[in-house]
MITOR-613295 format. One line per field, with one value per residue: residue number from 1; chain; x, y, z of N, C-alpha, C, O, CB in turn. Coordinates in steps of 0.02 Angstrom, whole numbers, plus 50000, padded with zeros to 5 digits. Each point is the difference from the previous one (the first is absolute). Glycine has a CB too. Layout:
# residues N
pos c(NUM	...)
unit c(A	...)
n_X c(X	...)
n_Y c(Y	...)
n_Z c(Z	...)
ca_X c(X	...)
ca_Y c(Y	...)
ca_Z c(Z	...)
c_X c(X	...)
c_Y c(Y	...)
c_Z c(Z	...)
o_X c(X	...)
o_Y c(Y	...)
o_Z c(Z	...)
cb_X c(X	...)
cb_Y c(Y	...)
cb_Z c(Z	...)
***
This chain:
# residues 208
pos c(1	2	3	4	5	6	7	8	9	10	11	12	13	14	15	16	17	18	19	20	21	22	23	24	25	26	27	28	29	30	31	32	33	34	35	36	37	38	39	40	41	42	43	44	45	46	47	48	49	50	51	52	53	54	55	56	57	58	59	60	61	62	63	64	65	66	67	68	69	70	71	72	73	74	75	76	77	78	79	80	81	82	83	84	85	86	87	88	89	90	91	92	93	94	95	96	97	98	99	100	101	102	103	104	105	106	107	108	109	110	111	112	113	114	115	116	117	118	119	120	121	122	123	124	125	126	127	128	129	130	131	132	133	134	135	136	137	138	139	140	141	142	143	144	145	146	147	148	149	150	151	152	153	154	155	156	157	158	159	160	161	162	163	164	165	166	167	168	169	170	171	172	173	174	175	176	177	178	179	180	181	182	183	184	185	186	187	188	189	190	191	192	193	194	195	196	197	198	199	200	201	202	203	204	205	206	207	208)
unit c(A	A	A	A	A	A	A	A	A	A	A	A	A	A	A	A	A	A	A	A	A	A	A	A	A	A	A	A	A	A	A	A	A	A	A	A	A	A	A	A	A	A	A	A	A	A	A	A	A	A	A	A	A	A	A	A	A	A	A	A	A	A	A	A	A	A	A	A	A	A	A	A	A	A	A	A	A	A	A	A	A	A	A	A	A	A	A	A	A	A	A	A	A	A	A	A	A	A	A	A	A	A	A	A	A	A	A	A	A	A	A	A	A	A	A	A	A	A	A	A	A	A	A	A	A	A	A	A	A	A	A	A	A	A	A	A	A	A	A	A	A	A	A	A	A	A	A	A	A	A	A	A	A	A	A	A	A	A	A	A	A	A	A	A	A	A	A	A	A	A	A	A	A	A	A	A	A	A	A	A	A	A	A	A	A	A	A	A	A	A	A	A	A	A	A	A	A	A	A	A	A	A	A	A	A	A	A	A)
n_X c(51156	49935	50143	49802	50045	50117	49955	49908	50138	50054	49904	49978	50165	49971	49821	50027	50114	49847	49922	50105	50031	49929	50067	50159	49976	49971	50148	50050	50011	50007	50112	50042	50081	50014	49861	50022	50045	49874	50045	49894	49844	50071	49934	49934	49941	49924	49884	49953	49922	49898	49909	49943	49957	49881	49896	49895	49960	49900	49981	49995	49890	49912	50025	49996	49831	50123	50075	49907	50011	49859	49843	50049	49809	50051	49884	50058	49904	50049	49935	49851	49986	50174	49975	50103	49922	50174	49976	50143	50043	49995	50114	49952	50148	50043	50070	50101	50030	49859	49991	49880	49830	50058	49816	50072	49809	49989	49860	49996	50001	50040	50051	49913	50109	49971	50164	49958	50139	49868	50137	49912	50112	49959	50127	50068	50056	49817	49945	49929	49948	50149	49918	50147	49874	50103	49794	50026	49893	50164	50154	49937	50046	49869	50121	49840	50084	49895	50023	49964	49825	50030	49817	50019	50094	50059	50153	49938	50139	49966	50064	49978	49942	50089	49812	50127	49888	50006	50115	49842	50139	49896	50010	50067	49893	50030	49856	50185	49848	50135	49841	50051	50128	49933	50015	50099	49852	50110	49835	50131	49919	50038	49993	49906	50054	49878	50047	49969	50173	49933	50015	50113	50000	49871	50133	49862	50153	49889	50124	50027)
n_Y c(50073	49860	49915	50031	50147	49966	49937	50149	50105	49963	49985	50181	50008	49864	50087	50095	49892	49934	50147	50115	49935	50063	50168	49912	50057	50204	49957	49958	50183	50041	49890	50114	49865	50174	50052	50057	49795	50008	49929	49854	50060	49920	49867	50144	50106	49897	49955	50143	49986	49859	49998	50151	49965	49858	50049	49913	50147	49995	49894	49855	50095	49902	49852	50030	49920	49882	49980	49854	49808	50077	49894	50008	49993	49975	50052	49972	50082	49876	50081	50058	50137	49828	50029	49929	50092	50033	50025	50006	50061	50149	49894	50189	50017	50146	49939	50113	50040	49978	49933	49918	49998	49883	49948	49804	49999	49896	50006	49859	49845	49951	50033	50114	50016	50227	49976	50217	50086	50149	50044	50059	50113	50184	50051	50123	49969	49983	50099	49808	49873	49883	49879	49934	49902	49919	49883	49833	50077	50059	49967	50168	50107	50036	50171	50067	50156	50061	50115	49959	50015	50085	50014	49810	49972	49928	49895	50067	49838	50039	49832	49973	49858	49936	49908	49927	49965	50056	50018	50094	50076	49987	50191	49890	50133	49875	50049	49938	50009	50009	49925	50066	49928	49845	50041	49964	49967	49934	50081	49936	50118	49927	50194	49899	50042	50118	50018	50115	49938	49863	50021	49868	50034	50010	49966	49979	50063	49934	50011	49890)
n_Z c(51229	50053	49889	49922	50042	49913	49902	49964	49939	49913	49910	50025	49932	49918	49937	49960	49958	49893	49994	50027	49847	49908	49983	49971	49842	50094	50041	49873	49950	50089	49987	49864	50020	50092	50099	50089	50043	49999	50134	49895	50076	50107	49940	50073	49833	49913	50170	50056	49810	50013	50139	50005	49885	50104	50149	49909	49962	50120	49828	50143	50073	49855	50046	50156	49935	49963	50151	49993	49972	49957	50005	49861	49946	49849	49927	49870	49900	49956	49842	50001	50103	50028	50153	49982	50155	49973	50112	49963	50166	49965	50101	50033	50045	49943	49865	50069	50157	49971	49818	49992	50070	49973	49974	50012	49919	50006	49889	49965	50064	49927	49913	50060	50094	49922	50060	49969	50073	49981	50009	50044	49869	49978	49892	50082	49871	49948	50128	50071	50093	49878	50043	49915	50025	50001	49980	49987	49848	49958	49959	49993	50121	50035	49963	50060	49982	50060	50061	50167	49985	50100	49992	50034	50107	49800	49954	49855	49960	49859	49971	49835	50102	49880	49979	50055	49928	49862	49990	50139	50053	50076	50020	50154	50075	50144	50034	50136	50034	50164	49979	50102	50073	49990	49824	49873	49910	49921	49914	49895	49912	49905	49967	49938	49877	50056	50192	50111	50010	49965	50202	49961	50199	50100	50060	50093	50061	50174	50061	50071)
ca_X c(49958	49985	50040	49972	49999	50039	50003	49940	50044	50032	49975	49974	50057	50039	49956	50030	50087	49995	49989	50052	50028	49974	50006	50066	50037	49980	50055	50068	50018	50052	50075	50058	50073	50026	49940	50010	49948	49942	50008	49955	49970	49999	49940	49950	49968	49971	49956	49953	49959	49957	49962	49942	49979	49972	49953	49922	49955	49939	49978	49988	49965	49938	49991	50006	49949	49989	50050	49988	49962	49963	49956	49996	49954	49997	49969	50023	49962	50035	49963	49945	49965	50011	50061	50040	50016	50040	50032	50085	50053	50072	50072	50028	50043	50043	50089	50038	49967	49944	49995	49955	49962	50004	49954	50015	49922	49976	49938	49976	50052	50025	50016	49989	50018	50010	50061	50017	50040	49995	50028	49951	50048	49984	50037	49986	50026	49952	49952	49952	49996	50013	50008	50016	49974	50064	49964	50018	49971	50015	50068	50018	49969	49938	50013	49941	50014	49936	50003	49977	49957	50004	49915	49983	50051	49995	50055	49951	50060	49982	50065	49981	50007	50003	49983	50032	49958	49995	50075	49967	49997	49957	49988	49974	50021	50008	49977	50011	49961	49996	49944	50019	50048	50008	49975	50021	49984	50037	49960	50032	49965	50039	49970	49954	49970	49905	49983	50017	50049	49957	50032	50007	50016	50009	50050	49968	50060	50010	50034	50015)
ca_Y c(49979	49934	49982	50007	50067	50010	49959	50023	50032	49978	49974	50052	50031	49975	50019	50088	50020	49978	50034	50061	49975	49995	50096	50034	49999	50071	50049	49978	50052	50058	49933	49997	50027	50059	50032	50032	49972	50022	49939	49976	49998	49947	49953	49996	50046	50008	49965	50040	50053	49977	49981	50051	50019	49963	49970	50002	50060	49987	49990	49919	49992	49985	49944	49955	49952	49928	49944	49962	49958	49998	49961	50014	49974	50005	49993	49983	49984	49973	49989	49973	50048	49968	50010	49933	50021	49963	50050	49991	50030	50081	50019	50048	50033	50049	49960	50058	50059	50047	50025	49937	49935	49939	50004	49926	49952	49936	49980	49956	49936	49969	50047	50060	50025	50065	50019	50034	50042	50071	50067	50082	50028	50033	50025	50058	50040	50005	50037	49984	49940	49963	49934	49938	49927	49930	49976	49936	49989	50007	50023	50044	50031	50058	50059	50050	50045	50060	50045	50003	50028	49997	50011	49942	49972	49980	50024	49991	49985	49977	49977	49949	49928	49955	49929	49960	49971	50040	50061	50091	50052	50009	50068	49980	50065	49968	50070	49967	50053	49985	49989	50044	49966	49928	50004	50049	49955	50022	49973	49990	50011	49976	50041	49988	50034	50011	49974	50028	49959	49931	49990	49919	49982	50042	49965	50025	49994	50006	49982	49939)
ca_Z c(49943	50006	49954	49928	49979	49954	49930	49976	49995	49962	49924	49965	49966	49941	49967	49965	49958	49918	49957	50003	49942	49959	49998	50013	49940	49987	50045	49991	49997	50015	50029	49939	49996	49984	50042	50084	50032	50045	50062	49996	50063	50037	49985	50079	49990	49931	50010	50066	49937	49984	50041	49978	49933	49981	50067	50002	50015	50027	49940	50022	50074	49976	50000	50063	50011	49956	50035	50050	49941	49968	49966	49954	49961	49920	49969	49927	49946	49932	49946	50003	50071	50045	50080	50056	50091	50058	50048	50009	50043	49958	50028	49979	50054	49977	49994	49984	50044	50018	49941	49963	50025	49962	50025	49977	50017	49978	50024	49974	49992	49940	49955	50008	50080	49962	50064	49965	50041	49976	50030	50017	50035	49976	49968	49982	49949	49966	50029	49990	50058	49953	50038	49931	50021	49955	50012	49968	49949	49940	50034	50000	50035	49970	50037	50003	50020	50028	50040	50050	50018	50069	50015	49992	50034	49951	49960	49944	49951	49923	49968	49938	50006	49956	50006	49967	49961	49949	49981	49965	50070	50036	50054	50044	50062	50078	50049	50087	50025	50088	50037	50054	49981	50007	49939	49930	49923	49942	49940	49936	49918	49921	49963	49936	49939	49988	50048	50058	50015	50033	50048	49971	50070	50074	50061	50069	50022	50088	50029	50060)
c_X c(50000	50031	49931	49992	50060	50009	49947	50043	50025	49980	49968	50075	50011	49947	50001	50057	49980	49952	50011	50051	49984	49999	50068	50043	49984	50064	50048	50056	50022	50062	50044	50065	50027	49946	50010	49968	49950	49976	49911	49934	50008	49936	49930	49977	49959	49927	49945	49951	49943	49927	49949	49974	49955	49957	49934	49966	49917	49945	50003	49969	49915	49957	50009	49918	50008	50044	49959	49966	49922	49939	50003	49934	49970	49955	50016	49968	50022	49943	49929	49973	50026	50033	50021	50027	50072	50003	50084	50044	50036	50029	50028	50051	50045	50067	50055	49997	49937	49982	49943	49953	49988	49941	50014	49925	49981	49922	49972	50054	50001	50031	49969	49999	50044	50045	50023	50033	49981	50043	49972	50071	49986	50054	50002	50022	49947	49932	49926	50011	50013	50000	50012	50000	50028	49963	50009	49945	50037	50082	50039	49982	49945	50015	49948	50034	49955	50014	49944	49947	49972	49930	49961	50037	50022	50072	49982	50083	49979	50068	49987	50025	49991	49945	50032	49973	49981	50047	49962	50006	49953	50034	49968	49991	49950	49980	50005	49963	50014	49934	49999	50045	50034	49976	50040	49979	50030	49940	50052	49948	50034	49953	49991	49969	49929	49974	50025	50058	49951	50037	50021	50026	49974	50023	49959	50045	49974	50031	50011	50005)
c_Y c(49924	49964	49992	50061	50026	49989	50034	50057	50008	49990	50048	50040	49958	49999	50057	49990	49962	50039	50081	49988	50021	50088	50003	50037	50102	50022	49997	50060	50048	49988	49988	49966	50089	50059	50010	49935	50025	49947	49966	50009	49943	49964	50030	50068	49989	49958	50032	50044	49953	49984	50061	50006	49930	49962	50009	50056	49982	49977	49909	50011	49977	49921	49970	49951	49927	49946	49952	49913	50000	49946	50024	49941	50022	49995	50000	49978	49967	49991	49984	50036	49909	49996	49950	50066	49964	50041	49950	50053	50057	50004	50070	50032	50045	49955	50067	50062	50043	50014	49961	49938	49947	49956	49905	49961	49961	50004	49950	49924	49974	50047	50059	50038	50094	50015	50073	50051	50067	50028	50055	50057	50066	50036	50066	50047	50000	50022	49955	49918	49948	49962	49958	49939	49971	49944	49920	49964	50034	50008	50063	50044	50058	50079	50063	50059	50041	50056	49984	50041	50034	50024	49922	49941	49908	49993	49994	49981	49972	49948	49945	49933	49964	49929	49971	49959	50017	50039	50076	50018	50028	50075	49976	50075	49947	50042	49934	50028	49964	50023	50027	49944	49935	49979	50041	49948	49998	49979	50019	49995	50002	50060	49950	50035	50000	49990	50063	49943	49947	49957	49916	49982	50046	49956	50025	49982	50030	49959	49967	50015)
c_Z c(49995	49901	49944	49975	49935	49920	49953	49973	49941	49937	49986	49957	49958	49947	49951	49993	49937	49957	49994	49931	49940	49972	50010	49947	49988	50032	49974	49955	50009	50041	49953	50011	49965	50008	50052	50019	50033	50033	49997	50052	50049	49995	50057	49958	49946	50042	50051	49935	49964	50065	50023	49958	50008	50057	49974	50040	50038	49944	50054	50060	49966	50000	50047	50029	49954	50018	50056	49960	50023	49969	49938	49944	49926	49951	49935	49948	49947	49927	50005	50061	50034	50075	50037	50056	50008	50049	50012	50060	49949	50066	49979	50041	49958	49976	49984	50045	50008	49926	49955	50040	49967	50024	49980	50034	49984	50005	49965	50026	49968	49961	49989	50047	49957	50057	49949	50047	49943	50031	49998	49992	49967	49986	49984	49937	49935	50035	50002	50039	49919	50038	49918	50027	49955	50043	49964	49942	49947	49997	49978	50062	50002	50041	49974	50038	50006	50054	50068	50021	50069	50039	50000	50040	49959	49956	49914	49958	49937	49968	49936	50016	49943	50014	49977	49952	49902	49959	49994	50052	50023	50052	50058	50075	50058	50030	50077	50020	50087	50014	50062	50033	50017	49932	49933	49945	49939	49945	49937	49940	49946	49986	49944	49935	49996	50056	50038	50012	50033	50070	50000	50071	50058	50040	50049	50044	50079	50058	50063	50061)
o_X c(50055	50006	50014	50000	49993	50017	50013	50014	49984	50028	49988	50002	49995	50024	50010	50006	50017	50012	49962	50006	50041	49983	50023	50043	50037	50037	50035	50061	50031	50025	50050	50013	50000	50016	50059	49947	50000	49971	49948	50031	50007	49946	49938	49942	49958	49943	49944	49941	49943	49944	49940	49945	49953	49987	49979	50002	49979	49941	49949	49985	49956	49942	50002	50002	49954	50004	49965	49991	49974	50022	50030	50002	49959	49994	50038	49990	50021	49939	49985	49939	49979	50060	49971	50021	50016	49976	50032	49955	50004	49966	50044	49982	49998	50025	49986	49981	49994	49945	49959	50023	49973	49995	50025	49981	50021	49967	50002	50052	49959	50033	50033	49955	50007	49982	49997	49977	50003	50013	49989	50057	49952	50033	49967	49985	50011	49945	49948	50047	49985	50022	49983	50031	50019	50007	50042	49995	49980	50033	50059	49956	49995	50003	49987	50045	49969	50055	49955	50016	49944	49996	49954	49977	50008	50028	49955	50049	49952	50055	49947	50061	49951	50014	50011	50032	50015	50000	50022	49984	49966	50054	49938	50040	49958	50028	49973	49993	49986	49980	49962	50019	50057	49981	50023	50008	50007	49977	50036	49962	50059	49951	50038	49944	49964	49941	50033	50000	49948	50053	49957	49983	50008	49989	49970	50011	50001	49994	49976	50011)
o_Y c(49974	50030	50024	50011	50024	50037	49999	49987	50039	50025	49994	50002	50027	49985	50003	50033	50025	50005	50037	50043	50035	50011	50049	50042	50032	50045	50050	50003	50040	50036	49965	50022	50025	50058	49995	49986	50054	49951	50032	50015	49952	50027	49997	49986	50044	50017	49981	50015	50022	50025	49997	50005	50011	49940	50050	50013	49945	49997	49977	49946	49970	49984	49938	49950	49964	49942	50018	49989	50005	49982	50053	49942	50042	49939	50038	49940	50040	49991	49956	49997	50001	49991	49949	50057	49951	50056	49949	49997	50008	49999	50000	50005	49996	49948	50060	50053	50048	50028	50025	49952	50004	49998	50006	49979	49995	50031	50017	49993	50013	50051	50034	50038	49999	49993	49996	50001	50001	49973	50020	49976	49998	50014	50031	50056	50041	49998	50028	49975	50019	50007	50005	49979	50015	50000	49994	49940	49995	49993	50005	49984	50047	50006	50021	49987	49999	50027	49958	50053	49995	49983	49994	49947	49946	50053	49962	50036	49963	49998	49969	49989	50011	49974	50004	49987	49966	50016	50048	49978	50021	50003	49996	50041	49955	50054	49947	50053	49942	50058	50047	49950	49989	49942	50057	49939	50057	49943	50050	49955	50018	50016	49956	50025	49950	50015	50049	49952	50004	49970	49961	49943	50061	49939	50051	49940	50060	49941	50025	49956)
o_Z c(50010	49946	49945	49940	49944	49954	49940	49942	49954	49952	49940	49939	49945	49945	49939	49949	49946	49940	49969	49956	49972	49942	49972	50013	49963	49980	50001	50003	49965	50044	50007	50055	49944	49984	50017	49971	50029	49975	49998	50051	49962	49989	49997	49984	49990	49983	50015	50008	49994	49996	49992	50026	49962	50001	49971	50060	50018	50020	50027	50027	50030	50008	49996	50036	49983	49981	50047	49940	50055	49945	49999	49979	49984	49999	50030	49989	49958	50009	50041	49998	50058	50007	50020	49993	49968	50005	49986	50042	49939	50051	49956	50059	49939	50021	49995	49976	50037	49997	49962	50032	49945	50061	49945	50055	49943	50042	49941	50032	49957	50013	49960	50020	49939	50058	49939	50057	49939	50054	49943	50005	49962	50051	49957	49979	49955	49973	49982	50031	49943	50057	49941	50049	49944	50061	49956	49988	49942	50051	49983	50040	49961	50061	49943	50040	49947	50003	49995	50027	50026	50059	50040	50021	50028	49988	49984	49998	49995	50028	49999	50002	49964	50054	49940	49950	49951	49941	49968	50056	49953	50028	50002	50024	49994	50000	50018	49969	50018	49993	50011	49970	50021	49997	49996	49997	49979	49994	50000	49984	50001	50034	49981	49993	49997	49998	49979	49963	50032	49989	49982	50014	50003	49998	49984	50008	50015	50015	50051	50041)
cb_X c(49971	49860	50109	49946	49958	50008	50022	49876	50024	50010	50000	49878	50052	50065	49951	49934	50096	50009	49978	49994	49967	49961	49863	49954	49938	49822	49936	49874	49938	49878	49885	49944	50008	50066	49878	50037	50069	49997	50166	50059	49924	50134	50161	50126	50118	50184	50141	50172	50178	50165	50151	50085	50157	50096	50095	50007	50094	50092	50105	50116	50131	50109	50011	50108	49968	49964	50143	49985	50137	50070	49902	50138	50029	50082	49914	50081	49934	50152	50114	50092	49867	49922	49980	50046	49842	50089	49822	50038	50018	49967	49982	49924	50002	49921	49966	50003	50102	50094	50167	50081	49984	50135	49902	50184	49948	50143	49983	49887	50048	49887	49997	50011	50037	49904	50067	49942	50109	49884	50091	49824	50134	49870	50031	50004	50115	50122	50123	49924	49901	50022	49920	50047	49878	50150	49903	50070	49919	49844	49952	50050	50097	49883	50147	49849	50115	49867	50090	50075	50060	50136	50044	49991	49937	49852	50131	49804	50119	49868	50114	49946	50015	50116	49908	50020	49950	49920	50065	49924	50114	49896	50045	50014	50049	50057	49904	50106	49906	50145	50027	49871	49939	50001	49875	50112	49909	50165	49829	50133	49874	50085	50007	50044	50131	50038	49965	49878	50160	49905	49982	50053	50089	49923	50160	49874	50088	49918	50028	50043)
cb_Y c(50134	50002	49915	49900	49989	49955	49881	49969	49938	49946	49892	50011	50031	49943	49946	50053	49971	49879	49864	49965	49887	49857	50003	49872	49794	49964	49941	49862	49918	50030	49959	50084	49826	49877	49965	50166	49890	50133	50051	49926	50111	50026	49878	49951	50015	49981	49930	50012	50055	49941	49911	50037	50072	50068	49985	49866	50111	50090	50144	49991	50147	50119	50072	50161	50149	50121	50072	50149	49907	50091	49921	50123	49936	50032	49987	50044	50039	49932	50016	49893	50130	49988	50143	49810	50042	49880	50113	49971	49870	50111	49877	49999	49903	50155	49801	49904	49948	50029	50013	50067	50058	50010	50149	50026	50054	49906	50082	50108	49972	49870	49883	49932	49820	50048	49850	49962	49902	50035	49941	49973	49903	49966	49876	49919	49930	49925	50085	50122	50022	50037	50009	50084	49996	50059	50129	50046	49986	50056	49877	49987	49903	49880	49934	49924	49975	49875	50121	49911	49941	50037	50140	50107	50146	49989	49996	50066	50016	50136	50050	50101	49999	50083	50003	50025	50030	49976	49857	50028	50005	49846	50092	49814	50214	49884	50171	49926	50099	49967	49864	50141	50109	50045	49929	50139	49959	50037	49970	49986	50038	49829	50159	49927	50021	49939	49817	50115	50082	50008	50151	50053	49890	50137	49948	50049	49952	50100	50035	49994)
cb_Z c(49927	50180	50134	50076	50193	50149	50117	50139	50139	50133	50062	50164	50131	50118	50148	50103	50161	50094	50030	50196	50086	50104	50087	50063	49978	50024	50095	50001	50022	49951	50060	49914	50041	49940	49938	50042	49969	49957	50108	49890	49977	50080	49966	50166	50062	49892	49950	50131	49969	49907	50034	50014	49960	49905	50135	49929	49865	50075	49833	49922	50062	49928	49923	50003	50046	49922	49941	50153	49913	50062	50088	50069	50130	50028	50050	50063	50074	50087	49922	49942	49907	49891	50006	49901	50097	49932	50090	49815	50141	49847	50038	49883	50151	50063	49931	49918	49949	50125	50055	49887	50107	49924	50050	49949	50066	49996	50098	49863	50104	49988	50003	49915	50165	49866	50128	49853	50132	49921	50038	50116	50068	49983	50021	50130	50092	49961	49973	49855	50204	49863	50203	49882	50105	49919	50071	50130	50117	49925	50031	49846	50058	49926	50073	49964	50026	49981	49895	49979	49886	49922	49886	49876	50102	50034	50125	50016	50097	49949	50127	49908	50138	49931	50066	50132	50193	50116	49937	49858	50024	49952	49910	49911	49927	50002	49876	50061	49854	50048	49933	50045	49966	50133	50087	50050	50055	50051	50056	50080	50041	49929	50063	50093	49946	49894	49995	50081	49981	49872	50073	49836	49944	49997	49977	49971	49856	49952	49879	49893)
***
């Protein structure tokens, strides 16, 4: 075994034993003084249990058209139907073994240059697709959650966004759509009271 292998190893166990910790106090019960011991599990085993329970399924295989880099051509409705363009690059790749796509994009310049990191990924314990964006117009994080169209080949995510500006919450929803596969589009709609949703971003996302 090669020595980064090892270390990789390594910092996963001292990972799961800390948060193994945080549950140990259930057990500790049946360790009374004057109880029957009950021999603890071994670390290696706890980590072979987790690590199964937590492999990427064929649910992320969904998001493998989006790896790779990316042109990226912006459009952006602002107040008033007013539009501004840029363009810019995405950097998308797997992290964490396969579990999470991390997508780190730029566009524009100067002061209205827009750099922003999404995570894609899909939860099974909530049985569903979730992405969370952290961007440098604001400082909070933005989190959407939806499902996989798979006849459209479409991800459809919803979620409540704060204006820093205004402080009004806003019902934002995200329709990803794979074009095929040098292509994918992100459109972004605000709901509107008495209105149809009003589209305020499109991304045109092809690839390099």
């Amino acid at each position: 075994m090669h020595l980064p292998e090892v270390r990789v190893r390594r910092s996963r166990a001292i990972a799961i034993a800390i948060a193994l910790v945080t549950v140990a106090p259930a057990g500790a019960e049946k360790n009374r003084p004057g109880g029957p011991a009950t021999p603890a599990p071994a670390i290696e085993d706890e980590i072979v249990r987790h690590m199964a329970l937590s492999q990427p399924g064929r649910e992320h295989r969904q998001l493998d058209p989006l790896v790779g880099s990316w042109s990226v051509d912006l459009l952006w409705r602002g107040a008033g139907g007013i539009e501004t363009r840029a363009r810019g690059t995405s950097e998308n790749r797997w992290i964490l073994d396969g579990r999470f796509l991390l997508c780190d994009s730029t566009a524009g310049e100067g002061p209205s240059r827009i750099d922003a990191t999404t995570v894609y990924g899909f939860d099974s314990q909530q049985d569903g697709y979730f992405a969370l964006s952290l961007h440098n117009l604001a400082t909070s994080v933005l989190q959407l959650s939806g499902s996989f169209d798979r006849a459209t080949q479409s991800f459809l995510l919803s979620g409540k966004q704060r204006d820093e500006v205004t402080g009004t919450v806003l019902v934002r929803r995200q329709l990803l759509k794979i074009e095929g596969p040098d292509r994918y589009v992100v459109r972004v709609y605000f709901d509107v009271a008495g209105r149809a949703p009003v589209r305020v971003v499109e991304a045109v996302f092809t690839r390099r």
